[in-house]
C-alpha positions as CSV (number, residue, x, y, z in Angstrom):
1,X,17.7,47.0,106.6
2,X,20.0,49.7,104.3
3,X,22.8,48.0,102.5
4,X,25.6,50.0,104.8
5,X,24.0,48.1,107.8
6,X,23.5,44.6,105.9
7,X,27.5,45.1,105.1
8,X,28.6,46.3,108.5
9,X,26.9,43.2,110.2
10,X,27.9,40.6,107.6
11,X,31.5,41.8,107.3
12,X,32.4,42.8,110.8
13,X,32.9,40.3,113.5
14,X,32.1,40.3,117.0
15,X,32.8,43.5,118.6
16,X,33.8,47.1,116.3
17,X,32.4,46.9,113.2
18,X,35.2,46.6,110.6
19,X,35.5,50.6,109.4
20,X,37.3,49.3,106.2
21,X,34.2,47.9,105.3
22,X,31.5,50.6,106.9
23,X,33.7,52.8,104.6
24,X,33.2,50.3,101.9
25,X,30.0,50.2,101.8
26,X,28.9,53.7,102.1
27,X,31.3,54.5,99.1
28,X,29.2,51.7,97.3
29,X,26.2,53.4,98.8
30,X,27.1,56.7,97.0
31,X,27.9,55.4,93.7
32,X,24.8,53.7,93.7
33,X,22.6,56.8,94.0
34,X,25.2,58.5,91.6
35,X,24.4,55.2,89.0
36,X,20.6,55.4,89.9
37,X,20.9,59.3,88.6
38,X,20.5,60.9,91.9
39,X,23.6,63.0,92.0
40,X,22.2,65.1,95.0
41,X,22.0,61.8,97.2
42,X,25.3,60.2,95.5
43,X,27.2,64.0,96.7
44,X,26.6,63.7,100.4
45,X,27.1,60.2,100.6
46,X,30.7,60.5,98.8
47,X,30.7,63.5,101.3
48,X,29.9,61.5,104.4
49,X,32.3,58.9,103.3
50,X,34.9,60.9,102.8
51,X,34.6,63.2,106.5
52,X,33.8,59.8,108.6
53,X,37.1,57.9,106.7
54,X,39.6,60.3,105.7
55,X,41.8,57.2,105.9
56,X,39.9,54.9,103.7
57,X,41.8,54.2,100.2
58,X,38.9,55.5,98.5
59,X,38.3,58.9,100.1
60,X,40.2,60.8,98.2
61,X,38.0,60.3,95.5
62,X,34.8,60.2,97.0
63,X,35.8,63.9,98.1
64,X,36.5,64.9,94.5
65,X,33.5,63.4,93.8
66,X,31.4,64.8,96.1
67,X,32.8,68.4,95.2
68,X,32.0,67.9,91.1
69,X,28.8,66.5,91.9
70,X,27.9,69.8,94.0
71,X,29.4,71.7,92.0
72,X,27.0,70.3,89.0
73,X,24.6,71.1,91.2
74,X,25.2,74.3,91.9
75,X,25.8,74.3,95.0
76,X,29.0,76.2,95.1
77,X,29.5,76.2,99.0
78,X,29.1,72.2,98.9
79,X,31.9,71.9,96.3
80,X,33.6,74.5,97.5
81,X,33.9,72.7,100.9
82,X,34.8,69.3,99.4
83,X,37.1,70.5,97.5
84,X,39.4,72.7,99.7
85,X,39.3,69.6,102.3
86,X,40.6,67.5,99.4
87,X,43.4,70.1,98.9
88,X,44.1,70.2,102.6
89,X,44.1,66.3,103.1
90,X,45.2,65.3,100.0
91,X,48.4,67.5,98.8
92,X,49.7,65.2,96.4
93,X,46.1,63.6,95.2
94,X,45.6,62.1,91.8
95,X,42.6,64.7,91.1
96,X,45.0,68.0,92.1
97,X,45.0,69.9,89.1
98,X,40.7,68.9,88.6
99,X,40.3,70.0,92.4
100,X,42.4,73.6,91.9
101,X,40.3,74.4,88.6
102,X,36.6,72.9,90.2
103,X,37.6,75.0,93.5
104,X,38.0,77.9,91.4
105,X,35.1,77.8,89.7
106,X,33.0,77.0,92.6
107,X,34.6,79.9,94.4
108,X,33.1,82.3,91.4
109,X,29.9,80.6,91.4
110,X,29.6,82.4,94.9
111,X,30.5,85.5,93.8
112,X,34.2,85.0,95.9
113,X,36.3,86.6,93.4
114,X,39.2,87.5,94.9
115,X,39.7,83.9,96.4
116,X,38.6,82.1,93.0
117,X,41.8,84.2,91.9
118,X,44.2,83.2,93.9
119,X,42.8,79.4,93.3
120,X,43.2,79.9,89.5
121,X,46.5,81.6,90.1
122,X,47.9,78.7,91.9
123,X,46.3,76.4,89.8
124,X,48.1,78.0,86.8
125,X,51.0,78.4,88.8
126,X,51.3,74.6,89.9
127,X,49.8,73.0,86.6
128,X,50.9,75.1,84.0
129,X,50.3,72.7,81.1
130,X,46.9,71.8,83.0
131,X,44.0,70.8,80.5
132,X,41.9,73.3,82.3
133,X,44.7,76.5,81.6
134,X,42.6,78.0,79.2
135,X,39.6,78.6,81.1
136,X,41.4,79.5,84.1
137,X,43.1,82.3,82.2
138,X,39.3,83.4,81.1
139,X,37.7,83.0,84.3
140,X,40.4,84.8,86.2
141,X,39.6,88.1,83.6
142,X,36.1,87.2,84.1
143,X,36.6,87.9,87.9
144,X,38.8,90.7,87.5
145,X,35.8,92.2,85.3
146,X,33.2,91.7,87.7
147,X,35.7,93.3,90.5
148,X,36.2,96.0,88.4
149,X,40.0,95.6,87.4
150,X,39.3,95.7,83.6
151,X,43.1,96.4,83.0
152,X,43.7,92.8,84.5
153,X,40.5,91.4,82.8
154,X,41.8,92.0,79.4
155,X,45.0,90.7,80.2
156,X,43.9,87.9,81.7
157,X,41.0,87.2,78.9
158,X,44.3,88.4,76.4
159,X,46.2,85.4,77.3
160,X,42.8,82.5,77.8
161,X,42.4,83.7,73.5
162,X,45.9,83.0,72.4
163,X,45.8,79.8,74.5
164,X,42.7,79.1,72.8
165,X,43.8,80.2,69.2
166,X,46.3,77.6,69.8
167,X,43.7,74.9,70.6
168,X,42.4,75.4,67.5
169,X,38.9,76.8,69.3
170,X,38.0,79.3,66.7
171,X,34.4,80.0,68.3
172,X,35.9,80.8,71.8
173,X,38.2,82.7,70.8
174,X,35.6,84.6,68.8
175,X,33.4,84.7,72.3
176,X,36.5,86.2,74.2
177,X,37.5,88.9,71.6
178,X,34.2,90.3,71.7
179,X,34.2,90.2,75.4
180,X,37.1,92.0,75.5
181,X,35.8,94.4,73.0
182,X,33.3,95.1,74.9
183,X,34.7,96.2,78.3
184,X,35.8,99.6,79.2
């Protein structure tokens, strides 16, 4: 017997199971195959959780969860998904600013420019002393490069450097001024 179904017949009483602890238990469900290293299992259950509960305490975070851990790996469209429904359902969420900069990037990682944009532009826009600004800046020139808007690339990639000068991150800022020597 899995450990959601164990759960749901020990902690529900006659009748509907209890969905506070069906919920429980598949969020336990998914950290354990996130603990056990199986972030592929661990994704769709937070997923799952998250979709079947959207009331349960903990699915806001199983959402965000669920859209890092695709993102990781790779699978853009699985974050991407997770992500935007945390931003729909979850407005004024603890993990905002972490889901407008993972939604952003998984947005690139499918080659969706132009929205992965307008994510990093709200994001930057919203946040703008997020911990993330800096590569929001360079991933926004990085999109406008690979649209073919190198004017907005270099001023995009123009502001991630002095962002980054200020950081103190001499090797990115390095990686970004040759970049942006190198465009046309």
């Amino acid at each position: 017997m899995s450990g959601l179904l164990t759960c749901v017949l020990l902690c529900a009483g006659p009748g509907e199971p209890d969905m506070t602890a069906t919920a429980a238990a598949m969020f336990a469900e998914a950290k354990e195959a996130y603990e056990a290293g199986n972030d592929s299992a661990a994704a769709q259950r937070f997923y799952e959780t998250a979709v079947t509960f959207p009331d349960f305490s903990m699915a806001p975070d199983a959402l965000y969860y669920a859209g890092t851990l695709f993102y990781r790996l790779q699978d853009y469209d699985g974050s991407a998904k997770a992500l935007e429904k945390y931003r729909k359902l979850y407005a004024d969420g603890t993990y905002l600013t972490e889901v407008y900069h993972w939604l952003g990037l998984s947005l690139f990682g499918q080659a969706r420019y132009q929205d992965a944009i307008a994510v990093f532009a709200d994001e930057l826009s919203m946040f703008p002393e997020a911990e993330y600004k800096g590569d929001a800046l360079k991933y926004t020139g990085m999109a406008y490069e690979l649209l073919g808007e190198h004017e907005k690339a270099k001023e995009s990639l123009g502001k991630a450097v002095e962002f980054f000068r200020a950081e103190g991150k001499t090797e990115t800022v390095r990686y970004l001024e040759e970049y942006i020597a190198s465009l046309p």
